[in-house]
C-alpha positions in Angstrom: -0.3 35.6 21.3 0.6 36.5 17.8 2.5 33.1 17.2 -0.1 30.9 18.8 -2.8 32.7 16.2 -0.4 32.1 13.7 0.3 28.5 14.6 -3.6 27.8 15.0 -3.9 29.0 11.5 -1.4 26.9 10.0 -2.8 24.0 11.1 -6.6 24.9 10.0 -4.9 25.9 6.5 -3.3 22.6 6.3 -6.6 20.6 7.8 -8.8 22.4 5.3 -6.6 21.9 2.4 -6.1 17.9 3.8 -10.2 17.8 3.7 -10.5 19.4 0.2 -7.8 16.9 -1.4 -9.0 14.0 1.0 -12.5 14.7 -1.2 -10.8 15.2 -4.0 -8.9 11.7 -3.6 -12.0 10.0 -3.0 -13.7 10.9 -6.1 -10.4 9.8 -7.6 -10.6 6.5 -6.1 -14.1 6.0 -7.6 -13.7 6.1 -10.9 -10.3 4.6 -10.6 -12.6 1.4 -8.8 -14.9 1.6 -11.9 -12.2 1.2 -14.3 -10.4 -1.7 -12.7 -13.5 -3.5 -12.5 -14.1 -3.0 -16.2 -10.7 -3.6 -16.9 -10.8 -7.3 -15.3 -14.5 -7.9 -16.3 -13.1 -10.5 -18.9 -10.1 -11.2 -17.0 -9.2 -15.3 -17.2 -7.3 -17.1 -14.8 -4.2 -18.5 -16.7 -1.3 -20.4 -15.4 0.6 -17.5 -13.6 -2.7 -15.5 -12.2 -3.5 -19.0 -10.9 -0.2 -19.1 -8.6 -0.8 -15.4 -7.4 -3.7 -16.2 -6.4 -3.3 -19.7 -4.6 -0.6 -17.5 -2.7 -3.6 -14.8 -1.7 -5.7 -17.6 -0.4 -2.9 -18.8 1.3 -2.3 -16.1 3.5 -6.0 -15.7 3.8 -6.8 -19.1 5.6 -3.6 -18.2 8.0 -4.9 -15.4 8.8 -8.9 -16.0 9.1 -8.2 -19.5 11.0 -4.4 -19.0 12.6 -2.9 -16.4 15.1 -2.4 -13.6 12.6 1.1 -12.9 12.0 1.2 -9.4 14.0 4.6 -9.2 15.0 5.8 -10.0 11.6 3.9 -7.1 10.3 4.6 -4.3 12.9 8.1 -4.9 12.2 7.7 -4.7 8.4 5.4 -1.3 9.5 7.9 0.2 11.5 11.2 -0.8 9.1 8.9 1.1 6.5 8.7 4.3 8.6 12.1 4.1 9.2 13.2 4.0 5.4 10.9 6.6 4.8 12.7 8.7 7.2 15.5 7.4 5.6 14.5 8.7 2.1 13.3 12.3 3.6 17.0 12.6 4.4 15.7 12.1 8.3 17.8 10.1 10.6 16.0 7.6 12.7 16.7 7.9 16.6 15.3 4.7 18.2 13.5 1.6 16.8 11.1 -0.7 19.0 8.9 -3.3 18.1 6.5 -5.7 20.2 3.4 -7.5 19.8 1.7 -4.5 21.5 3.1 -2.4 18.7 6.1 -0.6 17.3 7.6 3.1 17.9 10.0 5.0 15.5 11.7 8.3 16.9 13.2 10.1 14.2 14.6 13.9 13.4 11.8 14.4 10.2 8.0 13.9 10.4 5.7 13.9 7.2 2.5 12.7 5.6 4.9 10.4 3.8 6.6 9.3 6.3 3.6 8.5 8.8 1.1 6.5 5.9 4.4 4.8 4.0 3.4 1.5 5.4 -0.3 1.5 5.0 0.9 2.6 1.4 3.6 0.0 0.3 3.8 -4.1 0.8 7.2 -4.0 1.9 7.5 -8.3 2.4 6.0 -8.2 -1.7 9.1 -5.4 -2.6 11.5 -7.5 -0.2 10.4 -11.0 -2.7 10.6 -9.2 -6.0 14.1 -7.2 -5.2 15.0 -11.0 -3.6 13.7 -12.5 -7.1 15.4 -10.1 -9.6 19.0 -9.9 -7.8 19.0 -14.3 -7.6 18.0 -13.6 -11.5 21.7 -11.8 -12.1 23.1 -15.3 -10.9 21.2 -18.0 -11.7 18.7 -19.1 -14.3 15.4 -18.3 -11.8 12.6 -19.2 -14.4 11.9 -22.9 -12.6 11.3 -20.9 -9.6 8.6 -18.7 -10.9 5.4 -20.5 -9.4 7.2 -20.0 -6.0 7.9 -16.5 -6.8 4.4 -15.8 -7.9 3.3 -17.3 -5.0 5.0 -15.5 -2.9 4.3 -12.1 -4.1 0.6 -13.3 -3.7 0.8 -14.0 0.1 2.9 -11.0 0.9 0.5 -9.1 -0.8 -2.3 -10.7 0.8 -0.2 -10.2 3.6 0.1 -6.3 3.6 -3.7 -5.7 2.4 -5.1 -8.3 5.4 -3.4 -6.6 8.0 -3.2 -3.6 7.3 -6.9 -2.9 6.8 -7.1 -5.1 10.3 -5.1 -2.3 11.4 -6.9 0.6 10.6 -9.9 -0.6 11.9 -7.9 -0.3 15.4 -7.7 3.3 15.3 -3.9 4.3 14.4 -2.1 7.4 15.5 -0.9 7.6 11.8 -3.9 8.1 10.6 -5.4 10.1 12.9 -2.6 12.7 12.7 -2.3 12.4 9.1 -6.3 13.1 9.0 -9.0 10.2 8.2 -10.5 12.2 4.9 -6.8 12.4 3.4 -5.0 9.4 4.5 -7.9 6.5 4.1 -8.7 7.7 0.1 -4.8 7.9 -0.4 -3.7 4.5 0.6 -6.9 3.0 -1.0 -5.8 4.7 -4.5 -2.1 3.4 -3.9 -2.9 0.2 -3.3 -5.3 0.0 -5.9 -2.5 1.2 -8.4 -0.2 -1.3 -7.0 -2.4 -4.3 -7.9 -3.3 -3.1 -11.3 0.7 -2.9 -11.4 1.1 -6.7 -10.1 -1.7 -7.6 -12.4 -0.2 -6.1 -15.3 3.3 -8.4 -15.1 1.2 -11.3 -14.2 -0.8 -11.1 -17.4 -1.1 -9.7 -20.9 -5.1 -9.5 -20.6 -4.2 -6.3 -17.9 -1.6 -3.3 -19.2 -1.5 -0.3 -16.6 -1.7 2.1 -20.1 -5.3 0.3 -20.8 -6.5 0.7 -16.9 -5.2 4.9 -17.4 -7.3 5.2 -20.6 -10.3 3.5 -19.3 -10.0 6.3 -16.4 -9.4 9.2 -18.9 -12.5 7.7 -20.6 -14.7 7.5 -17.6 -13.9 11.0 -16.6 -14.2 12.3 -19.9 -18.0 10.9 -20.2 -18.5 12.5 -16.6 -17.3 16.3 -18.1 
């Protein structure tokens, strides 16, 4: 009796603490929206930007007038769980994937672990580790319009999808907790295009987007 008390406690504590920081995250989220749209309000479209982008649009039409790519994605979703696991020092037990979906059974269970792939473009990290390693070996700078375009669709790719995803209801996020997880992976992929738009261009620095936040939450104090 004791232990099930104790157990039911734990998991309000760790519900109530979710909803406080899944508030918390949200107001984050805000003012980090404001400040990227201020930060792009004079943004151009140069050469470079240009290729990104004709990359986004590409996936777009694929996916809004093509049979989305789903099988492609729940493997990338499950691979990510499983490296997760991986860097949580977890060892992964049995990996499936089908076009109904995708199962990972592994010794360690986390927050981390369970929202990695809402949380990280894994095809766009594949293209840029793929990009820097040929780079080591061979002169890769004819190649960037293909790379740039690349990093666009498989960008695209992730955000598409996995935004198609949630509206389907996933276990993930409904044991990680809606109020927590949905702010979270909005904020990190937010901070992940400011990061992309930052090596695309020199109108965009990351430090610039962090002091137009400090400045919007100063005037809010």
């Amino acid at each position: 009796m004791k232990k099930n008390l104790k157990n039911r406690f734990q998991r309000f504590s760790i519900s109530f603490f979710k909803i406080i920081l899944g508030v918390l995250l949200g107001f984050i989220g805000v003012v980090f929206t404001v400040a990227f749209l201020r930060e792009i309000s004079s943004f151009t479209i140069r050469t470079k930007e240009s290729y990104f982008l004709l990359g986004i649009a590409g996936y777009a039409l694929i996916h809004f007038l093509f049979k989305k790519p789903i099988l492609f994605y729940i493997f990338g979703h499950e691979l990510t769980h499983a490296i997760s696991v991986f860097l949580c020092r977890g060892r992964v037990r049995a990996f499936h994937i089908s076009s109904r979906g995708g199962r990972v059974r592994s010794t360690k269970s986390n927050f981390f672990i369970s929202l990695s792939p809402y949380l990280f473009p894994i095809y766009t990290i594949f293209v840029v580790t793929f990009y820097f390693i040929l780079a080591l070996f061979l002169d890769v700078t004819r190649y960037l319009a293909f790379f740039l375009f690349f990093v666009g669709f498989t960008w695209a790719f992730h955000i598409f999808l996995t935004f198609y995803f949630l509206g389907q209801g996933q276990k993930d996020i409904v044991r990680s907790g809606r109020i927590f997880s949905l702010p979270l992976i909005y904020i990190v992929n937010l901070l992940i295009l400011v990061v992309i738009l930052s090596c695309l261009s020199k109108q965009i620095t990351f430090s610039d987007f962090i002091e137009r936040t400090s400045q919007i939450v100063r005037s809010m104090i």
